[in-house]
N, C-alpha and C positions, 0 to 999 in steps of 0.2 A: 607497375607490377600487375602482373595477371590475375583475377580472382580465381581465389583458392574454395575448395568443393565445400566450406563449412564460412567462408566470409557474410554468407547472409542471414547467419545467425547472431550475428555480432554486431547490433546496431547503436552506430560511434554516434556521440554527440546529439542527442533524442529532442531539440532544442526546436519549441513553436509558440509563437506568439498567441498568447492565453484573451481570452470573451473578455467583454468589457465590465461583468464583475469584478475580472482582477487587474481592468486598467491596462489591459493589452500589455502586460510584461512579458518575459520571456520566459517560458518556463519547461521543465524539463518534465518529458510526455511519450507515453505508449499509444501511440493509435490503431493498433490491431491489425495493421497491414500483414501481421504474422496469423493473422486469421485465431489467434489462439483464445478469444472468447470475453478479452476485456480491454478497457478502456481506463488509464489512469493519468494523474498528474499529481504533480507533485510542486506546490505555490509557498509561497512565502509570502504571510501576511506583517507588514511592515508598519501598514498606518493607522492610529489610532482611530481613523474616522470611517473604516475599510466596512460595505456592510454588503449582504444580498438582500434585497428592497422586496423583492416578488418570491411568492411564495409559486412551488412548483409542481408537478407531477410525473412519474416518471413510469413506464411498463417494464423497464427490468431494476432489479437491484442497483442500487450503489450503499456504499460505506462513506461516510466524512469524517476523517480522520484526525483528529487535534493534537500536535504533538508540540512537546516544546523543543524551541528551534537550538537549544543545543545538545548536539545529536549525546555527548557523556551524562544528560541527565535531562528524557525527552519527559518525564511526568510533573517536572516544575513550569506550567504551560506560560504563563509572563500575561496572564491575559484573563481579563472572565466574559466569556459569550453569552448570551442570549442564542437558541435554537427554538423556533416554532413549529409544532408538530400536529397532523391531523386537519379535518375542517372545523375542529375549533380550535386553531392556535396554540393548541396548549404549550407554555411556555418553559423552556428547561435551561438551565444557567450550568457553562460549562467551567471549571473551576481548574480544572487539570488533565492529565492526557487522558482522551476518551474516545471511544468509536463509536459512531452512530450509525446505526444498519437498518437501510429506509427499503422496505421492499415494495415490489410494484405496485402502485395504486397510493400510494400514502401520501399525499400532503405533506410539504414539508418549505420552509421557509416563513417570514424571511429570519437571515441570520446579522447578529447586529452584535458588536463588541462596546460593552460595557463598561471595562478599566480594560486599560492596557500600559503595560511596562517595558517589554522586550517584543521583537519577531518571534513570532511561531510561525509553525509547517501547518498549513494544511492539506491533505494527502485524500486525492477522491478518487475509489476506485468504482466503476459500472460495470457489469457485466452486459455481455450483448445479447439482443434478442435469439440470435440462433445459439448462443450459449443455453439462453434461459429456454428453449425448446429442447434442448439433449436432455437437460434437469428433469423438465418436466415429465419426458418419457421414462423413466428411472421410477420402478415403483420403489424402490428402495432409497431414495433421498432420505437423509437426516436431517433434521429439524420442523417437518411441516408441521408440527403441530405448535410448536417455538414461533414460528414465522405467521402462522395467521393473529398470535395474539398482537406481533409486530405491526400487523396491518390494521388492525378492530380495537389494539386495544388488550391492556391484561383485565381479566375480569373481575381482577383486588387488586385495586390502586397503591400506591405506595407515595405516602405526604400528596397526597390528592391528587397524584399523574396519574393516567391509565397509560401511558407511552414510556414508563419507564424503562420497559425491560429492550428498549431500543438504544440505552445510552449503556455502554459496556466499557468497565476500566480492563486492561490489562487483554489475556490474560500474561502476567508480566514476569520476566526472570532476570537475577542479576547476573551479569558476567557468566553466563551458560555456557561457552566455550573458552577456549586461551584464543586471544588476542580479540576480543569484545571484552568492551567496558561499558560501567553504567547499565541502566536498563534497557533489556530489549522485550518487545511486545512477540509471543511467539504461540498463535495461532493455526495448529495445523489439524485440529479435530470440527471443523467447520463451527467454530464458537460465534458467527456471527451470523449464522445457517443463509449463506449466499451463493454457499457453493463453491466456493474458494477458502483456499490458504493463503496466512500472510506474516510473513517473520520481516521484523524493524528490529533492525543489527547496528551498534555505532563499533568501528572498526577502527582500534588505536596502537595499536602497531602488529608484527608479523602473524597473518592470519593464514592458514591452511585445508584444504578438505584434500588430504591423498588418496583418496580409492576412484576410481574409475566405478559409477554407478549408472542408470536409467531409470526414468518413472515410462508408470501407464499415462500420464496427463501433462499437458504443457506446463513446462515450467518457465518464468523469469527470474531471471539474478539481476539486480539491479545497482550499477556503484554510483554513489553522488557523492559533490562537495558537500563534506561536512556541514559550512559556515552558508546557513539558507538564502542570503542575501547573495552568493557567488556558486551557485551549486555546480561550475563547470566546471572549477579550480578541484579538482576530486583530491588533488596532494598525497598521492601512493601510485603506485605501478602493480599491474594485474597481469596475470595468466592463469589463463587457462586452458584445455586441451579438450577438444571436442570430435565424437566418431570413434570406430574402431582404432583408425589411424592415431590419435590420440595428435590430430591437428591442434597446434601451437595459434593461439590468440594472445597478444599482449598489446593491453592501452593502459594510457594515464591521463583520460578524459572521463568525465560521466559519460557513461556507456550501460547500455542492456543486452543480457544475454540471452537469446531467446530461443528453447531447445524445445520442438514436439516432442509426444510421445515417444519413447524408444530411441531417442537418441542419446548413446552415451557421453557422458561429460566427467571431467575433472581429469587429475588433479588441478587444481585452483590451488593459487599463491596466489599473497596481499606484499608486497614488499615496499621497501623504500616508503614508509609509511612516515611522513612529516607534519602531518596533522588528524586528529579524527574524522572519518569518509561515513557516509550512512549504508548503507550494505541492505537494503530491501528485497526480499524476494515474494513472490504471486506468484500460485500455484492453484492449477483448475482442477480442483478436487474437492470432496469431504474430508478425506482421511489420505494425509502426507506419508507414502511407503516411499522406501526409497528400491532398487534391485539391484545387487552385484554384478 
């Protein structure tokens, strides 16, 4: 079949074998071939003994994202981690779902799990260098003055961390739309000042967005299997319609949707929905508008 004028916005089966922190498993991945300004993955940590050894450094943003691996209730995480933070290690114990938002220059590792009972997600998203130069040029970014205590430190500690205001619950909403269950994390006023949006949606039976909308800034939709240990088994059927044309898309694989600026999209239908799917979307913005 011939490819159709919106097929390469539709990237089927996102599937790359992941660094030797996570044991070269397979996992399901954005690599910014869409140019749209980030980088993420999305891992299942499975083994009790699972750790990152070396502490790092990085020049743009990333978020490390701890969610618990059953997408109808991701804030019971099955796990307590150890994060290290800063050039003095200072030490943070992660207890339940939490985001951690390391901007450029920060020290951070290693990471090391301390009980564990079930699989959890861990969910890493980076922003790219030319991403983090648009930012830069932006006198109007929200959060610089949130974002250097991120890097230095808050200057009133909280139970003797100065890195606290880097570990962020939420923020969290129950069952926000019909056909979402459980908690989703729903991020769209830049609360973790990186420059992006991020909505974690679990998706448990017939879900819909019917209006035909656009943003100013890329967007991803992203559908995974629910069950983090098989996240290709996505178990529902998708559509959606992309363009003036309102060009027809439909998979029932983990798949991303990945639409620039100004291109119209939706209606979107979840159908044939047989188990709960994770429903992620990244959005390169401060502040999530949507346009008619």
């Amino acid at each position: 079949m011939s490819e159709r004028k919106y097929d390469k916005h539709v990237i089927r089966e996102p599937f790359y074998k992941a660094e030797e922190d996570f044991n070269g498993a397979t996992i399901f991945k954005h690599t910014d071939d869409d140019k749209a300004g980030v980088v993420y993955e999305y891992h299942c940590i499975n083994q009790a003994g699972w750790s990152i050894k070396n502490s790092r450094t990085h020049d743009t943003w990333e978020l490390l994202c701890f969610l618990g691996g059953n997408p109808e209730n991701i804030t019971d995480l099955g796990a307590e981690i150890s994060v290290c933070l800063g050039d003095e290690n200072e030490e943070h114990t992660i207890t339940g779902a939490t985001i951690v938002t390391i901007p450029p220059g920060l020290k951070h590792g290693p990471i090391a799990i301390k009980q564990y009972s079930r699989p959890f997600v861990l969910l890493r998203i980076s922003t790219t260098r030319e991403y983090e130069n648009k930012l830069s040029s932006k006198p109007d970014r929200i959060g610089v003055f949130d974002a250097r205590f991120m890097k230095e430190g808050a200057p009133v500690a909280k139970d003797g961390k100065k890195y606290w205001t880097n570990l962020i619950q939420g923020p969290f909403y129950i069952e926000a739309e019909p056909g979402w269950t459980g908690t989703s994390i729903w991020s769209h006023r830049n609360e973790y000042n990186n420059g992006t949006t991020l909505g974690y949606h679990c998706i448990n039976s017939t879900y819909e967005v019917p209006f035909t909308h656009a943003h100013d800034f890329h967007e991803l939709l992203c559908f995974i299997g629910g069950n983090p240990e098989d996240v290709t088994d996505l178990g529902a059927e998708v559509s959606i319609c992309l363009g003036d044309e309102k060009e027809e898309h439909i998979f029932n694989t983990a798949t991303i949707v990945s639409m620039p600026p100004g291109l119209k999209h939706c209606p979107l239908y979840v159908r044939n929905v047989r188990r709960p799917l994770v429903f992620l979307e990244v959005s390169m913005t401060n502040d999530f508008v949507a346009k008619r």
